[in-house]
N, C-alpha and C positions, 0 to 999 in steps of 0.2 A: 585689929589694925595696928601698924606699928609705926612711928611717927618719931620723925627727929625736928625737933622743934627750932628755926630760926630767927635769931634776934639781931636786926639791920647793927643794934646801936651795939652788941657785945660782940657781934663779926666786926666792927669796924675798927675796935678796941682791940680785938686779937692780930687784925692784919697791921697794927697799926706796932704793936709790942713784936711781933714776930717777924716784923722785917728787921727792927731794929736788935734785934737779937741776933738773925741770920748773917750780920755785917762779920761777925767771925769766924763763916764757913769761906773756905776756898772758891772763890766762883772764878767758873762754874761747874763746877763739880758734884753738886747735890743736883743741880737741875739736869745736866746731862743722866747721870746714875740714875733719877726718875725717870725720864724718856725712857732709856734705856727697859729698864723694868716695867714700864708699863706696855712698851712695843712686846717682852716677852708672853707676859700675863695678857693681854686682850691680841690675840693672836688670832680667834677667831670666834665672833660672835654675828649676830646676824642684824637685818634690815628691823630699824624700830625699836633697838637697842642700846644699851648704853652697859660701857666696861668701867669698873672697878681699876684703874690703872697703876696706883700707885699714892700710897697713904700720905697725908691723911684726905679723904673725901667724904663728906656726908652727902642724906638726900633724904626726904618725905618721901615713903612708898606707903601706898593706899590699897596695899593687897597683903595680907599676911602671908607667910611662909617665902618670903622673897629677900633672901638675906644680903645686902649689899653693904657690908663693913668691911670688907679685905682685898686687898689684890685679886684680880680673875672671877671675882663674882659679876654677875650679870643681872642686872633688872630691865622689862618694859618700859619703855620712853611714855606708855598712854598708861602707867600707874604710876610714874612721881611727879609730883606736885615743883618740885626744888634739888636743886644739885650747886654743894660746894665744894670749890677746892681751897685748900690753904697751904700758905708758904710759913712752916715753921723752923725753929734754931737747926734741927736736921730732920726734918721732913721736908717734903715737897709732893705736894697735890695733884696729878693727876686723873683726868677719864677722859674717854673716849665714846666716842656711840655714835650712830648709824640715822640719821635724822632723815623723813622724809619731806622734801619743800616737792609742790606741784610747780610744772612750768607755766610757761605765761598763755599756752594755748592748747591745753588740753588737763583731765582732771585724774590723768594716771601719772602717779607720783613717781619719781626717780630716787636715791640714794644718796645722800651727801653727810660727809665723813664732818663729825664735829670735836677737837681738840680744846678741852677744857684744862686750863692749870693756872699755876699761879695762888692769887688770890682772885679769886672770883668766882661770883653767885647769879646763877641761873634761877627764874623763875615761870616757870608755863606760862602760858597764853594760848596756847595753842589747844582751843575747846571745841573743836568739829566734833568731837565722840560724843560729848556731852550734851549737844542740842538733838535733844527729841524729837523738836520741827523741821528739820534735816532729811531729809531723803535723797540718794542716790540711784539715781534712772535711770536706763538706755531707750534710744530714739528706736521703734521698735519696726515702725509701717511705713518710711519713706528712702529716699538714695539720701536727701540733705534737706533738711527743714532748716529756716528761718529764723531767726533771735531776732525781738524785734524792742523798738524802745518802750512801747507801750501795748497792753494787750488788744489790737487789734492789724488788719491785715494792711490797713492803712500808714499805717505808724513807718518809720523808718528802720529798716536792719540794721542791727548795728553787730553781727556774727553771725555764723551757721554752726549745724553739725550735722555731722554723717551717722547714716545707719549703723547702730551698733556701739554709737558711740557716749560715754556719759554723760548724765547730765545734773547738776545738784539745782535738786527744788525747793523753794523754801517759802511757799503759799501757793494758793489756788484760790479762783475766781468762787464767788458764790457757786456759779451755774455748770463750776468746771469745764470753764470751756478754753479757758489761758490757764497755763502755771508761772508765776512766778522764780527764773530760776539766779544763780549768780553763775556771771562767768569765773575760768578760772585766772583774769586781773582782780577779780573782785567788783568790777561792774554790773550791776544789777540790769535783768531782761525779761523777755515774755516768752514765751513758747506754746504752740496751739496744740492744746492736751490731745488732738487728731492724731498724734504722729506716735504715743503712746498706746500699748494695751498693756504695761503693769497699774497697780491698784496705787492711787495718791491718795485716797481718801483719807489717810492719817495726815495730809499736810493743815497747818492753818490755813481757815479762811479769809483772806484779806482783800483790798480793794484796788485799787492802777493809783493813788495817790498816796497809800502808807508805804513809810520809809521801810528801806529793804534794810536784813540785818550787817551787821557790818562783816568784812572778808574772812572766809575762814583758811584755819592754819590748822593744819595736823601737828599732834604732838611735839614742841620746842624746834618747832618752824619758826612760832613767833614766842616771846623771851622777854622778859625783864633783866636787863644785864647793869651787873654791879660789880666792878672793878678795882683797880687801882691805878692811876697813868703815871706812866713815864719809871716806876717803880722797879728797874732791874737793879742790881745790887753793883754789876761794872759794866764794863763795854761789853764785854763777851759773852754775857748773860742776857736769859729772854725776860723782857718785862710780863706780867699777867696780863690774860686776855682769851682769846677764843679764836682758831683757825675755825671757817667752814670752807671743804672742798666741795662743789659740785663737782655733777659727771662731766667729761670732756664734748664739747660740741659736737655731733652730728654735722660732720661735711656737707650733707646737703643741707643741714637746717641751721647753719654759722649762729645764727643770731637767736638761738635756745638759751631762752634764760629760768632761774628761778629765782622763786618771790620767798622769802622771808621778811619778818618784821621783826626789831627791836627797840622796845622802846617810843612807842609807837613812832617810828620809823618806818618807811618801807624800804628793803633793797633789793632790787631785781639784778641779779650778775648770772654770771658762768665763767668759775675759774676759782678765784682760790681770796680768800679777805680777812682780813684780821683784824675783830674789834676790840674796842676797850672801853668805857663806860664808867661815869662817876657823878652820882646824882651831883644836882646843880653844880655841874659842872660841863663835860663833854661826852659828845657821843660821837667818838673818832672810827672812819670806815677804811682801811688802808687796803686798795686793792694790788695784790700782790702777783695776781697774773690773771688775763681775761678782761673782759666789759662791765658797764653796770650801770644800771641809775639809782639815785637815793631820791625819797620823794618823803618829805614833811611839811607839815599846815601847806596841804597843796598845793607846793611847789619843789620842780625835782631840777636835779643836776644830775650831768650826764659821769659819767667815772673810767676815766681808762687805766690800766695796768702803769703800775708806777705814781700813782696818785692816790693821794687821799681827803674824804670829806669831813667836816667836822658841823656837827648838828647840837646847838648850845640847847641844853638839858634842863627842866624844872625838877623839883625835890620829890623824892621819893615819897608817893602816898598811896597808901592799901594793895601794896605789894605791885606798881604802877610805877612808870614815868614818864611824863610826855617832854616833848620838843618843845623848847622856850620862845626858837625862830627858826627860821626855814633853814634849808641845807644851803654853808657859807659855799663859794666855788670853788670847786676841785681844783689842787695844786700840788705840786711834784714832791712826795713823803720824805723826810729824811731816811734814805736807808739802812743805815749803820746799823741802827740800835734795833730792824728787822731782820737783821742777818743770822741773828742767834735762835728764832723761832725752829720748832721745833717740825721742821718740814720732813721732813724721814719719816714723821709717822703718820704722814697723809698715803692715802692709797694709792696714788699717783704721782711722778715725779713731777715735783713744782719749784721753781724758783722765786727767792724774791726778786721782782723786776727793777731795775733799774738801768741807766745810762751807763755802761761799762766803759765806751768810749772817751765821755766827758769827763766821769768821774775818776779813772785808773789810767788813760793813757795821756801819756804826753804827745803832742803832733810831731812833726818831722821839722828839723831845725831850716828856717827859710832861706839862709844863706849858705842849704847843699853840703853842712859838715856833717858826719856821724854823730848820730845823736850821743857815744860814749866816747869819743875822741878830746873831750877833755878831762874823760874821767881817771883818778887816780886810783893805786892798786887797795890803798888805803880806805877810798871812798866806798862808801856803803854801797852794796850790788845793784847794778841798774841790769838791765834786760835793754837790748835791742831787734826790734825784728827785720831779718834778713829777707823776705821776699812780700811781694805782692801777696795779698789773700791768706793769711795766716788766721788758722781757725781757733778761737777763745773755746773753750770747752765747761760743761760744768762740773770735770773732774779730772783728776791725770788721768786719762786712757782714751782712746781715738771711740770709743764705744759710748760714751759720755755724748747729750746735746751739745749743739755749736751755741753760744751764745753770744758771737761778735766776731765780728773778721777786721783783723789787724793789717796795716796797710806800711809797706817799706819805709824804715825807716822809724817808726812809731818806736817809741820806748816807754817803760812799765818799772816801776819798784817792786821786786819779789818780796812775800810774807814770809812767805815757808818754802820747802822744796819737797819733793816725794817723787820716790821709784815708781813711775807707774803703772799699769796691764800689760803696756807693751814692753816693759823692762826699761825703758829711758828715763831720764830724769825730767819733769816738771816742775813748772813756776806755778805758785800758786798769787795770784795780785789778789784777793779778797774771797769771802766765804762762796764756794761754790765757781768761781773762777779763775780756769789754767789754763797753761801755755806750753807747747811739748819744747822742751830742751835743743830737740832736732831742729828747729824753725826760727830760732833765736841764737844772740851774740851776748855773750857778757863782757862786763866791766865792774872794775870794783872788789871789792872782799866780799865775794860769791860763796865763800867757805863759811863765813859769818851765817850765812841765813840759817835757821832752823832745819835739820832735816826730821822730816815726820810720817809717819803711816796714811798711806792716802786711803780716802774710802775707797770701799770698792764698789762695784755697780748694783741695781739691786736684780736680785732672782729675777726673772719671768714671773 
């Protein structure tokens, strides 16, 4: 067995000397050149997985011959114990890996993309392999049996499932005539062992009154998360922390969420979140596109895109953190300092969400003048837009999503400017937001702005 051993109190001492070293790299420059490289090097690995991204990262693996110390190696998510990254003088941390969360009504797992860097330490919880008393069932003899609160036919349903479909047991009756199973909330039910012919006689035997176990997580589903907040080096740098993507909703099934836990936290989303973590201190949930609830010391708030929750944290013990108070209420993230995340290496295109409207445009002047008509040639470039319905983009090229429609009149400060797919020139107003050159009016020293390489769109 090969083991890298971590110590909370000399990780906290390295992130702590290694940021303050890093203050004389370029930023961000080290951070992008690690995206970079680690988007080359984990290029393709699979479901249950975790990549090697980009030095330095350690990790506990509990399997020999599994070597994960360099760029492009690959270990098993259900043989490490622990995964760190760290931000040093010219290093920079990351991995990548393939996490599977179950959704909230069925116990076949889906795919969700997990973006480890910074400085930040992951630690498992997630022990479904490891419990013995665990079995995995199909409903074998009926169209749809019954879950019910308690093991009899009296009792109240509180789910079903269909032929065929799984089910995790985790006791049986003396007389085997109920199993004890969980759903996949984690709500604990009965099921009339009728409806099976595979063999449970490996489950414990327990009673309708012993506590059921508590919710299981597959491999770094659920997590001990150890961070650093607020810690980016300037504006245009990402602070540490962890993207998880799930998959994109099923049109007929909109409201498909998955369950992960951190910290003993629960978060139920679908879309894209980015947390950060610091014992006694915060467990910050920033939802960056999609739904969600957070649920601690049994009480949840609801999480829409563009929002973030903050869950105040107790101190780190026996590799553990719990919730100090319940989840404070969801309120509108500052997005600035989300802008620099490292979204390009999620599998899917995802935005950080916010108000583009509120936040980048200006409205239409009420007393009917051009919004640039008193701008001088001198004055710094404003943007005006020339028609009704003018589509924001999240890049220069009409091939980009819409993300806001611009209304006559409305005017914008340009960042930068770029040639783009379609050969015109774009307004870029903030990360991930532009405006075609065709659709708009200037004013100002428009020559002054930055001109730059616009990204391009990604593959199919």
């Amino acid at each position: 067995m090969r083991t890298f051993r971590l110590s909370v109190s000399i990780l906290l001492l390295c992130i702590t000397i290694g940021r303050s070293l890093a203050q004389t790299i370029d930023c961000p420059v080290l951070e992008n050149a690690a995206f970079a490289e680690a988007r080359a090097w984990c290029n393709a690995f699979n479901t249950g997985q975790a990549c090697y991204g980009n030095s330095p990262v350690e990790a506990r693996i509990l399997e020999p011959n599994m070597p994960f110390v360099q760029p492009g190696q690959i270990a098993r998510l259900s043989a490490m114990t622990n995964m760190t990254t760290y931000a040093l003088p010219n290093q920079y941390g990351v991995a990548l890996s393939q996490s599977q969360p179950y959704p909230l009504d069925t116990w076949k797992a889906s795919n969700a993309a997990m973006i480890v860097f910074g400085e930040t330490t992951l630690i498992n919880q997630g022990r479904e392999y490891e419990d013995l008393n665990l079995l995995s069932l199909a409903v074998t003899e009926v169209g749809v049996a019954n879950i019910r609160s308690r093991p009899n036919k009296e009792s109240s349903s509180i789910g079903a499932v269909r032929k065929d479909q799984t089910i995790k047991a985790t006791g049986r009756l003396a007389d085997n005539s109920w199993l004890r199973i969980q759903l996949p909330t984690g709500r604990a039910g009965w099921i009339s062992s009728s409806v099976l012919t595979t063999d449970f006689n490996g489950l414990p035997i327990v009673s309708a009154d012993d506590p059921a176990p508590a919710p299981y997580y597959r491999p770094f589903t659920a997590f001990t998360l150890i961070t650093r907040l607020d810690d980016s080096r300037c504006t245009t740098g990402p602070a540490s922390g962890v993207l998880i993507q799930t998959p994109r909703a099923d049109p007929a099934a909109p409201d498909m969420r998955y369950k992960v836990r951190v910290n003993g936290t629960a978060i139920e989303f679908e879309g894209t979140v980015f947390l950060q973590s610091a014992p006694s201190q915060d467990l910050r949930i920033s939802l960056l596109e999609g739904q969600g609830t957070v649920t601690a010391m049994e009480q949840s708030v609801d999480l829409r895109e563009g929002q973030r929750v903050i869950v105040r944290l107790g101190a780190l013990k026996n590799d553990t953190i719990a919730p100090a108070t319940p989840p404070q209420p969801a309120a509108a993230y500052n997005y600035a300092p989300l802008l620099p995340l490292p979204m390009r290496l999620l599998p899917r295109e995802a935005y950080v969400a916010f108000d583009i409207k509120t936040a980048l445009i200006r409205p239409k002047p009420e007393n009917g003048e051009s919004p640039l008509g008193r701008v001088l040639v001198a004055d710094p470039c404003q943007i005006g837009v020339a028609a009704d319905g003018v589509n924001v983009r999240a890049g220069a090229g009409r091939e980009f999503a819409v993300r806001a429609v611009l209304n006559f009149r409305e005017s914008a400060t340009p960042i930068t400017r770029a040639l783009g797919t379609d050969g015109v020139v774009w307004w870029q107003l903030s990360q991930d937001v532009w405006v075609s050159g065709e659709t708009v009016v200037t004013g100002g020293d428009c020559a002054a702005v930055p001109l730059i390489d616009a990204v391009r769109p990604r593959l199919p």
